[in-house]
Structures are given as structure tokens and as C-alpha cells.
C-alpha positions, -999 to 999 in steps of 0.1 A, spaced: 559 926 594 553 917 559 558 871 558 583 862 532 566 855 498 577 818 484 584 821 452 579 790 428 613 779 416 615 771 380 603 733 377 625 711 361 613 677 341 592 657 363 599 622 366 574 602 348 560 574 374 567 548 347 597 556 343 608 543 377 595 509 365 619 482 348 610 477 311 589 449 306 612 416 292 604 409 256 583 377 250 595 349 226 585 347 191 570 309 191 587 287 163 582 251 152 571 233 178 587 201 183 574 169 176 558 150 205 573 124 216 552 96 217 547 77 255 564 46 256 542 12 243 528 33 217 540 35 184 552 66 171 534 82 141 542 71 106 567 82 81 540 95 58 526 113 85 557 127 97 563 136 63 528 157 61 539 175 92 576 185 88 569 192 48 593 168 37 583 150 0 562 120 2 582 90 -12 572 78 -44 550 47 -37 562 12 -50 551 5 -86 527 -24 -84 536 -57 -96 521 -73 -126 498 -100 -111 511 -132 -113 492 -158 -134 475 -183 -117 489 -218 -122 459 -241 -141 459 -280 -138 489 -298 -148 477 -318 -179 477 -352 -176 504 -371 -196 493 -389 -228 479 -424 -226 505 -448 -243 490 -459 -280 467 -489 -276 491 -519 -290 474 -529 -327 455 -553 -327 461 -586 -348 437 -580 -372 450 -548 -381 487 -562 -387 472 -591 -410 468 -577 -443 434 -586 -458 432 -614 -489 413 -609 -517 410 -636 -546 404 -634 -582 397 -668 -598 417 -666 -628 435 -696 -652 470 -686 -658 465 -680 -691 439 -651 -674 456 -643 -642 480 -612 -661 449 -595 -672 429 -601 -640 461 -582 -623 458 -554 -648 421 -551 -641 427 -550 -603 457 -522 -604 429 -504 -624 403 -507 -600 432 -498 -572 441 -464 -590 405 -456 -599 391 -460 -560 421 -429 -554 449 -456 -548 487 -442 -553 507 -453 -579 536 -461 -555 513 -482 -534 511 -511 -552 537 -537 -564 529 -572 -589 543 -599 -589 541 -627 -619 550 -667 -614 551 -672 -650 559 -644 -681 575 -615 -666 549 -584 -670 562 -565 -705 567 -536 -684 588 -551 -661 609 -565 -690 613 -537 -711 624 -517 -679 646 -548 -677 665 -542 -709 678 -509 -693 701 -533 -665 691 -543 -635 706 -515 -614 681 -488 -632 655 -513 -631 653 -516 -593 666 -479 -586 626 -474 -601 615 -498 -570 632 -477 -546 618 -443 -557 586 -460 -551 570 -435 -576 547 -459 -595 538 -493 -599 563 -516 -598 564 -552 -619 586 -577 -604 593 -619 -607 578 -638 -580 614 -654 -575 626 -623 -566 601 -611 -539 630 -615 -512 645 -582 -527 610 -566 -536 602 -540 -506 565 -543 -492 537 -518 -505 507 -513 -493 491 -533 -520 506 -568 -535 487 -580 -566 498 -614 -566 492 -628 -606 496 -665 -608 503 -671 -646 523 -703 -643 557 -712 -628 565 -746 -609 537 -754 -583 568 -756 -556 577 -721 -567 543 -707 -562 541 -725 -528 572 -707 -516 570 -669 -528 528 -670 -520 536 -667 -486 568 -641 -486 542 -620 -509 518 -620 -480 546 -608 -456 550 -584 -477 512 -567 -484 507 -539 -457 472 -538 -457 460 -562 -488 469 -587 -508 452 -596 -543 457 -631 -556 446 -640 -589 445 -674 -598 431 -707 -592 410 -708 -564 422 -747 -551 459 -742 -556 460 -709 -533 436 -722 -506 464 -752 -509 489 -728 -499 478 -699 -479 445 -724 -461 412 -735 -469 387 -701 -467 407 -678 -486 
């Protein structure tokens, strides 16, 4: 007896081995990874540097401060002006032996010397016991009101009576002429001229009758 032939059937698809398997599970994409968080008792890190790491703008740093000047010393206060001494509020006395008959001229020569050594006219102021000074009486002849309003602007020298050296303003300089006049009326104005005279007083006349009034030395 022949044995039955086995035929090969037609194959069909063949099952791949891997297809039996389960499909592998897809692996994350890794992103941003957070920021640590720092252990406690440390401090964490700093805005700049957080800033760095995250890409967020760096902020604008302060603007700097002019520096401030440093204080110096305080400066002492002024010392209070020494007070004068007496020698400086005493005028100084100067005398010109003249006669009366002398003493205008000697005055005229001393207001010369006084503008000549860079004196100012307003500076100085004379005063007669006798004759008025011409100037003073043709300056008189205008009134009395213009005549005095020229002692006030105290542009130039002024000529005035002894009698009247109450009213008379002081000046630096008095040029003091005695040309005559009662003895009693030289004894009272000599001393009022004196007050007068910031810084000097010029007396011309005779030597005895002023040391007689003003002291012996003069």
C-alpha cells in the first residue's frame, strides 16, 4: 500500500515573535527642571541668581548716590573788638605859637599843610575867637540857614565862631585860631573844641594862655 502523501497546506502570515510582545511605553520628554529647594537653615539662592537661571531681566541696579561732603571744622566765632584804648579816643594837641594878630594866618598855613599831606577837605573845621574868618562871613551874608546847610554837607572846610562851637559838628581835624575874644570866652569854647577834634586838634596862639586852659605840657 502506497502511505498517504502530506501535502503542505498553503502557509498563511506567520506571526512575528515580536509581535506577541506589548509595545514598549514611551519615555518622557524632560522639561525645566524645578528649582531645588534649598534644606532648611540655609539660605536660599539670591534674586540675581535666580534671575540668571529662570531668564528673567536682571533689575536695574540703584543709581549711586553723590557722595556726601564731608563736614570740615566749625569756624570759631569772631573775637569781640578789643575796647579802644584811651589814647586812641584822646585826640592829639598840637600848638602853633602865634599872637592874635598872627593866629588867622598860622590857621591858614596849617589847613594848607593838612590838605597838602592828602587831608580831605571835609575833615577839617576852624574856629576863630576874634574876626570871623572872611570866608565864613561872606558865606554869612547868604543867611544863616545856607550857611550852616554848607557844615552839614561836610564837603569842604568849614569856618565857624568859637561862640558857636556847641552847634559846630566834630571833624576829624579842629584848627583852633585864637585871634582875640574875651579871655573867659576862650577858656570856655577851648575845651568844647577839644571835644570836638576826632583825632587832632591844632591850636594856634599864645603858648601860656592855652597851657592855662587845656594844662601845663601842651
Amino acid at each position: 500500500m502506497e502511505e498517504p502523501q502530506i501535502h503542505e497546506s498553503a502557509q498563511g502570515p506567520r506571526v512575528s515573535p515580536a509581535a506577541s510582545r506589548t509595545a514598549p511605553t514611551p519615555r518622557p520628554v524632560p522639561g525645566p527642571r524645578p528649582a531645588a529647594v534649598p534644606p532648611p537653615g540655609r539660605p536660599g539662592p539670591s534674586p540675581a541668581a535666580a534671575g540668571r537661571a529662570g531668564g528673567v531681566p536682571r533689575p536695574a541696579p540703584p543709581a549711586q548716590r553723590a557722595p556726601q561732603a564731608t563736614p570740615g571744622p566749625v569756624p570759631a566765632a569772631p573775637a569781640a573788638p578789643a575796647a579802644p584804648s584811651v589814647s586812641a579816643a584822646v585826640p592829639q594837641i598840637q600848638l602853633i605859637p602865634a599872637s592874635a594878630e598872627g593866629a588867622l594866618d598860622a590857621a591858614e598855613e596849617a589847613v594848607d599843610l593838612l590838605l597838602d599831606t592828602g587831608r580831605a577837605p571835609g575833615d577839617i573845621l576852624v574856629l576863630t575867637t576874634g574876626d570871623p574868618h572872611p570866608w565864613a562871613a561872606h558865606e554869612l551874608s547868604f543867611g544863616e540857614g545856607a550857611y550852616w546847610a554848607l557844615h552839614e554837607a561836610g564837603d569842604d572846610v568849614f569856618y565857624a565862631d568859637a561862640a558857636q562851637v556847641q552847634r559846630a559838628g566834630g571833624r576829624p581835624v579842629v584848627v583852633f585860631a585864637v585871634n582875640g575874644g574875651a579871655v573867659d570866652a576862650v577858656a570856655g569854647s577851648l575845651p568844647v573844641a577839644l571835644a570836638r577834634a576826632g583825632a587832632l586838634l591844632i591850636v594856634c596862639g599864645d603858648p601860656q594862655q592855652i597851657n592855662s586852659v587845656l594844662g601845663a605840657g601842651v
